[in-house]
C-alpha positions as CSV (number, residue, x, y, z in Angstrom):
1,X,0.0,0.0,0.0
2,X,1.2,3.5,-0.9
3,X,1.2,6.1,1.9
4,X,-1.5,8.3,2.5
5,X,0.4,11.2,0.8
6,X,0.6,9.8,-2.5
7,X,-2.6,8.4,-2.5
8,X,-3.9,12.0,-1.4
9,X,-1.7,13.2,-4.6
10,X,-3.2,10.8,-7.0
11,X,-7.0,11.6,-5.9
12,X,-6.0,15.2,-6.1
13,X,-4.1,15.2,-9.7
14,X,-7.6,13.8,-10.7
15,X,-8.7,15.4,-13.7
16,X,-10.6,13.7,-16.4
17,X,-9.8,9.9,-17.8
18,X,-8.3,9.0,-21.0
19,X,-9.6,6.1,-20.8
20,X,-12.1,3.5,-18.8
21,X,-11.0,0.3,-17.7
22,X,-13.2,-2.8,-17.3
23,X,-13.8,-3.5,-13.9
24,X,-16.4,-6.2,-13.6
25,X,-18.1,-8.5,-16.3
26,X,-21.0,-7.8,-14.2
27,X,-23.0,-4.7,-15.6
28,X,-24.0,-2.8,-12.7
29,X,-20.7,-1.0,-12.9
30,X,-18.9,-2.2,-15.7
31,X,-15.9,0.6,-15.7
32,X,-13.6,2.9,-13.7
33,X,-12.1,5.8,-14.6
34,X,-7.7,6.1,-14.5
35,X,-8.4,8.1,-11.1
36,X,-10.0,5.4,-9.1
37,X,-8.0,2.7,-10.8
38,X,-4.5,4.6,-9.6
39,X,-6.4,5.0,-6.5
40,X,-8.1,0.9,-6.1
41,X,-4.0,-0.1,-6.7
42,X,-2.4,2.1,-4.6
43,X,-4.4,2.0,-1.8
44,X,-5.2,-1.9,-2.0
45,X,-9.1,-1.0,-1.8
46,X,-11.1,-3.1,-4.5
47,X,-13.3,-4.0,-1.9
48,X,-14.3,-0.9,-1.6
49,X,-15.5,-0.8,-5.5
50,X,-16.9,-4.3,-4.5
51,X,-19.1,-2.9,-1.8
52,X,-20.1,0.0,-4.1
53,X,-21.0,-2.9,-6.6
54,X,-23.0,-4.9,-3.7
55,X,-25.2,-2.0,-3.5
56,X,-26.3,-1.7,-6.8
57,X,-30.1,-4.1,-6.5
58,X,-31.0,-1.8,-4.2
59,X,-34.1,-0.2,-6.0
60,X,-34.0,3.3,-4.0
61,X,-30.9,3.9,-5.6
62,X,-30.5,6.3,-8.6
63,X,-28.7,4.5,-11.5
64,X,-28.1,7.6,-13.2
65,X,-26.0,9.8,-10.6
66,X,-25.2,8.3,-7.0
67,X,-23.0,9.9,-4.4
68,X,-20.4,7.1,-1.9
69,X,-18.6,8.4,0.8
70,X,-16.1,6.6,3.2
71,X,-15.4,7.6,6.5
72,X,-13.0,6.3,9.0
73,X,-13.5,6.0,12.6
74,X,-12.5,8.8,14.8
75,X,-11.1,5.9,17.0
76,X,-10.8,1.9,16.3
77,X,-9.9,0.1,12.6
78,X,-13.5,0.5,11.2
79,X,-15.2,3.2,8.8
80,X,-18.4,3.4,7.4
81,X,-19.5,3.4,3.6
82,X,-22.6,5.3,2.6
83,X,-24.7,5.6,-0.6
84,X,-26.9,9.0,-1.7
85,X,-28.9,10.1,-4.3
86,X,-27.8,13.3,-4.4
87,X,-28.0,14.8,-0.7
88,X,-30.5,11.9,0.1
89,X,-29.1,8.7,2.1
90,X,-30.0,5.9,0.7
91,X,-27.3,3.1,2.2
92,X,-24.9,2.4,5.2
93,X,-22.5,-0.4,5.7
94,X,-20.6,-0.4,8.3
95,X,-16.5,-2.0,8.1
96,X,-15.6,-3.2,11.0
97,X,-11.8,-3.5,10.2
98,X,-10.0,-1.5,7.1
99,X,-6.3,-0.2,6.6
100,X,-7.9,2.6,4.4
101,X,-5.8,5.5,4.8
102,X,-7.1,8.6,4.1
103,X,-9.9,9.8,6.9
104,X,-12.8,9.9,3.7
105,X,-13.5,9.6,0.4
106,X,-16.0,10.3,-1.7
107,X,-16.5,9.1,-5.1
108,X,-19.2,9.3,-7.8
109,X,-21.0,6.5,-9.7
110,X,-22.6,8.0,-13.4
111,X,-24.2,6.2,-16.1
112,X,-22.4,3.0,-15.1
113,X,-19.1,4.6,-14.6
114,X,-17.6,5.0,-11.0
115,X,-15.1,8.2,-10.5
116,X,-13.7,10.5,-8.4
117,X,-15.5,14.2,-8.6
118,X,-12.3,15.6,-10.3
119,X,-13.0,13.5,-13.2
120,X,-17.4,14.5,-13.7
């Protein structure tokens, strides 16, 4: 895993894709953008695209334009993934144990495509 600085400096050099990359043969989210492929390798967290994905049946959500944040415990190993439409709260899963760095993260999920805001 890279340190939290350079996976800090790859979210925030975020700016656009040149091109998407096949995550799953599954179609709920079929492609990433560069920015949260750099950032799934260098911070070892497919599983948090693999949560993402796990949500997807879940009727309330918007499959045009969803909002996922993750945010680390103030104390303890655990952090807390959460699914909007928009501003509205749709999901919450809670990870008991994760080596995430960074204290959150937000990322966007449009049209099929998951990214980080920089790249919308």
């Amino acid at each position: 895993m890279e340190s939290k600085d350079t996976i800090q400096a790859i979210i925030n050099q975020a700016c656009g894709s040149v091109q998407f990359h096949k995550y799953s043969h599954i179609p709920v989210f079929p492609v990433i953008t560069d920015g949260v492929l750099a950032l799934a390798e260098a911070a070892e967290c497919f599983w948090l695209l693999d949560v993402i994905r796990s949500h997807q049946i879940n009727r309330k959500l918007d499959k045009a334009f969803q909002v996922w944040t993750l945010e680390r415990d103030k104390e303890g190993d655990g952090a807390t993934v959460k699914g909007f439409n928009d501003d509205v709260l749709i999901v919450t899963q809670y990870i008991p144990y994760t080596d995430f760095p960074l204290d959150d993260l937000k990322l966007f999920l449009c049209d099929g495509v998951l990214m980080i805001p920089s790249e919308y």
